[in-house]
C-alpha positions in Angstrom: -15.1 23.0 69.1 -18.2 21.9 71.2 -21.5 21.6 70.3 -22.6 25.3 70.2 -19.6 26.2 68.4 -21.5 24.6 64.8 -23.6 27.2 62.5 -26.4 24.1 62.2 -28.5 25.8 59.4 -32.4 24.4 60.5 -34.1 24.9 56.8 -33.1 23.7 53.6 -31.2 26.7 51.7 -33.6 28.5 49.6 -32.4 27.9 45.6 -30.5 29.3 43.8 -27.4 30.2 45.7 -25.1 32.5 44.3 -21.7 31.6 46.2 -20.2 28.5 45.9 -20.9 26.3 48.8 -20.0 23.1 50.5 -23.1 21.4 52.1 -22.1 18.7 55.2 -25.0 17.0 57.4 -24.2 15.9 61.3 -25.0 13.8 63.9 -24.6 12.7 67.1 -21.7 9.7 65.6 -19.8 12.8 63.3 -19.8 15.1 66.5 -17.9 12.7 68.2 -15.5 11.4 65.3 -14.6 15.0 64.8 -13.6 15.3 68.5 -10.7 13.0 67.9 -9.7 14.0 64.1 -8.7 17.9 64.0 -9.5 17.2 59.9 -12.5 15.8 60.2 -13.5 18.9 62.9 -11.9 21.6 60.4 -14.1 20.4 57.6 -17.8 20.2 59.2 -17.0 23.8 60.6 -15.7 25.3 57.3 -19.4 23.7 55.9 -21.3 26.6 54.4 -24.4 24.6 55.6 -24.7 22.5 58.5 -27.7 20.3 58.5 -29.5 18.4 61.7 -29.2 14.4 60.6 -30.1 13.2 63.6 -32.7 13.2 66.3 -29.9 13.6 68.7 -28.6 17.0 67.2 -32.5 17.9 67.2 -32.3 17.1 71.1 -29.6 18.5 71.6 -30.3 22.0 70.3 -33.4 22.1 72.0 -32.0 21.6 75.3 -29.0 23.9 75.1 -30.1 26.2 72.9 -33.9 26.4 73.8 -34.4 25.8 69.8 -37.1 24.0 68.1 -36.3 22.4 64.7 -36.4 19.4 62.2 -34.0 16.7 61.4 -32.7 17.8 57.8 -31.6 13.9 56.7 -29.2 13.7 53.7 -31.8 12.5 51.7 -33.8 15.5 52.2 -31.0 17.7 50.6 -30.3 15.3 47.9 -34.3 15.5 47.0 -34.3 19.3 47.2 -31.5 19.7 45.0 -32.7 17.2 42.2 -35.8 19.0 42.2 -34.5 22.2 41.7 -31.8 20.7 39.0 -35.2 19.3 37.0 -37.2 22.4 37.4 -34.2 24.2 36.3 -32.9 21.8 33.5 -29.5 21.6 35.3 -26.3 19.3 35.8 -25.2 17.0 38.5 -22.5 14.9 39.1 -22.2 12.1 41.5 -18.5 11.3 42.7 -18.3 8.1 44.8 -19.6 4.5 45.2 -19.1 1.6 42.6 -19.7 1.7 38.8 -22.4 -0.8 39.5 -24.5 1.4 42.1 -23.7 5.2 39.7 -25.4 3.0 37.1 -28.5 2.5 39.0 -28.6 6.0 40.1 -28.3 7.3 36.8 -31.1 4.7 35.2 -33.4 5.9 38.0 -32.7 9.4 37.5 -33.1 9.9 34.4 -37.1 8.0 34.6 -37.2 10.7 37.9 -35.6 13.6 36.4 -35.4 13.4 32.7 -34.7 17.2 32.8 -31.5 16.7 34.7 -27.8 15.8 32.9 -26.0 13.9 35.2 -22.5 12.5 35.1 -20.6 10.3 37.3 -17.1 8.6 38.6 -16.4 6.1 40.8 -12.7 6.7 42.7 -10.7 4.0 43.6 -11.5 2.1 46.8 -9.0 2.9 49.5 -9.0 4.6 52.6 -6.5 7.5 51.6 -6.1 9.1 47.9 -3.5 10.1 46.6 -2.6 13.2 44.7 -3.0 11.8 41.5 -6.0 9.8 42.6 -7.6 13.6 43.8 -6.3 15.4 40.3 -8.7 12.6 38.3 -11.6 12.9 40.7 -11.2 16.4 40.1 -11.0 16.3 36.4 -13.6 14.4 35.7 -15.6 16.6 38.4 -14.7 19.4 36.4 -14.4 18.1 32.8 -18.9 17.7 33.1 -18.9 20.9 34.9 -22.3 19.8 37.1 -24.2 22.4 38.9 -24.8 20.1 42.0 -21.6 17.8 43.0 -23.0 15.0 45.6 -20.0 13.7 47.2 -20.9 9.8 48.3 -17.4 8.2 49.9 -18.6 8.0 53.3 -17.7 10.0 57.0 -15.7 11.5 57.6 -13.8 10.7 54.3 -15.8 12.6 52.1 -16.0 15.3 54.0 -12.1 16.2 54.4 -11.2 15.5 50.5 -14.2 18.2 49.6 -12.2 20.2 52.3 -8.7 19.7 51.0 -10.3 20.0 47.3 -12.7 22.3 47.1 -10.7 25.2 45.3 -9.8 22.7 42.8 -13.7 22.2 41.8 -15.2 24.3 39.8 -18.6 23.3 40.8 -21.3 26.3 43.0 -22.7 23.5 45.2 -20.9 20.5 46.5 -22.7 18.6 48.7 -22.0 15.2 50.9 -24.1 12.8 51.3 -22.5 9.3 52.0 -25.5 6.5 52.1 -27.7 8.5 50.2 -26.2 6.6 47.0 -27.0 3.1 48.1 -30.6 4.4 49.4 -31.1 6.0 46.4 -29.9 3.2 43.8 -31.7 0.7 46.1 -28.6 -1.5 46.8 -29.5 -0.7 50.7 -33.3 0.2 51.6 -34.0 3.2 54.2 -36.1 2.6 56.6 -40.0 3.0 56.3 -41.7 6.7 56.9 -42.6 5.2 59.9 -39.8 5.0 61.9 -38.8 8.2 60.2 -41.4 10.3 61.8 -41.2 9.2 64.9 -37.6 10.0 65.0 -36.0 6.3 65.0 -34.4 6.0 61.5 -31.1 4.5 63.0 -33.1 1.8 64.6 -33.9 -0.7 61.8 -30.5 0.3 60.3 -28.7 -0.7 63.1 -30.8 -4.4 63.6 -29.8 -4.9 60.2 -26.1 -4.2 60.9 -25.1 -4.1 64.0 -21.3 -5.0 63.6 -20.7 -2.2 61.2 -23.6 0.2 63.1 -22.3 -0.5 67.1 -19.3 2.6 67.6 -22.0 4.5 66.0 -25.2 3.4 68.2 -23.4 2.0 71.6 -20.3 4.0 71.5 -20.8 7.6 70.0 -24.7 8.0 71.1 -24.7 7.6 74.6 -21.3 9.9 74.6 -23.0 12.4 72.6 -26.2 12.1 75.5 -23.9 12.4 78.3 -22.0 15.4 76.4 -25.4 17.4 76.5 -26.5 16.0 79.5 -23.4 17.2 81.3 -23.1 20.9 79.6 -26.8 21.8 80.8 -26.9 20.8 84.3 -23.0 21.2 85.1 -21.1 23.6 82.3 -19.0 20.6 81.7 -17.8 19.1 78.7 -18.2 15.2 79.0 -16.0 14.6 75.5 -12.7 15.9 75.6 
């Protein structure tokens, strides 16, 4: 898998969809994780839409693929989605995060989207689940029966259990979205317009965090430069 191998879907999908889908975002950081987790790398190419969340993928498509398009954030989707769901008087269901932080998403949503029924769980806070720990995130998944599934549990965890549990969800549109539920509940501010127009959204993040943020920024982005850097001029693949 390279970086030419992803289907990166450049527009938000046009509403409704009539196949059940799994929406993933990447970037420059998730290209690189997946190089080193098979799992991970199975997942974000069995996505049934692929979207640009970062300026680097942006770059990158432009200069190996000559093509010209927007960073699609998580945020964006998550924003799509809702308003579709309140235009449409439909169901979501958000799966991840703490009690504390679904509780502020659903007191905001509902002032936001009154039209919208939303439901929510919070897993249990490890690093692996277990079987039982999946058959109750699926149950209660399924037991609300949502429309829209947002999947918040963070890369490249969230994206494998959709993969290992999507059959299991009865659900058209499962999409993952990690930070989006602390941005959204307000328990961790995104960055101004600003800095999102002009393509530097990491930036603040990263001053604000830079021990959790620095294999993303130092580590991952300069391999993911050198990766495009080095397919364009020499055919070569820099990550291996």
């Amino acid at each position: 898998m390279r970086i030419l191998d992803y289907n990166i879907v450049t527009k938000l999908p046009k509403l409704p969809l009539h196949n059940k889908v799994v929406i993933n975002t990447i970037n420059p950081h998730s290209y690189c994780v997946a190089e080193k987790d098979p799992s991970f790398k199975s997942a974000l190419l069995a996505s049934d839409f692929l979207l640009p969340d970062g300026i680097g993928i942006v770059w990158a498509g432009k200069m190996l693929k000559n093509k010209k398009f927007n960073k699609i954030a998580g945020y964006d989707i998550f924003v799509h989605l809702l308003a579709y769901l309140e235009k449409t008087k439909g169901t979501c269901f958000f799966l991840g995060a703490s009690n504390e932080t679904l509780s502020l998403i659903d007191a905001k949503a509902k002032i936001e989207y009154p039209n919208i029924r939303i439901g929510s769980y919070s897993p249990p806070f490890k690093s692996e689940f277990t079987v039982d720990d999946s058959l109750e995130m699926c149950n209660q998944v399924n037991e609300f029966g949502p429309d829209v599934l947002f999947v918040g549990m963070t890369a490249p965890k969230q994206e494998k259990w959709v993969a290992d549990n999507k059959n299991d969800l009865d659900v058209q549109i499962t999409c993952c979205i990690g930070a989006v539920f602390d941005f959204y509940a307000g328990t961790v501010k995104r960055p101004s317009q600003f800095w999102i127009n002009i393509g530097l959204e990491w930036l603040p993040r990263f001053l604000k965090d830079p021990k959790r943020l620095a294999s993303r920024n130092l580590v991952s982005t300069p391999k993911f430069i050198v990766e495009v850097l080095s397919l364009k001029y020499f055919g070569k693949h820099f990550i291996n």
